[in-house]
C-alpha positions, 0 to 999 in steps of 0.5 A: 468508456465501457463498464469495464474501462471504468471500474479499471479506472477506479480500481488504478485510483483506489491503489495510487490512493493508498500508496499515497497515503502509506507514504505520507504515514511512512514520511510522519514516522521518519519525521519523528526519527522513527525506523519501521522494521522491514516486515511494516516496510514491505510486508503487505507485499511478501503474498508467500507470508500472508498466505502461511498467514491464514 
């Protein structure tokens, strides 16, 4: 496995890590018989409003 190959890899593990970890904190809120808005919800992936955000 190239360079290359191996920085995909780590770059695959790096974004499964974090939406594994934004669940566990999404799953805590709900536990505790919280709501999160939907801009907390899916905001990181609305790019139209991060970059009006600038």
């Amino acid at each position: 496995m190239g360079s290359l190959g191996m920085i995909r890899k780590e770059l695959g593990y790096l974004i499964v890590h974090e939406a594994h970890h934004r669940g566990l904190a999404m799953v805590s809120v709900r536990i505790f018989g919280r709501k999160l808005p939907q801009e907390i919800l899916y905001g990181q992936w609305d790019r139209e409003k991060k970059r009006s955000l600038r």
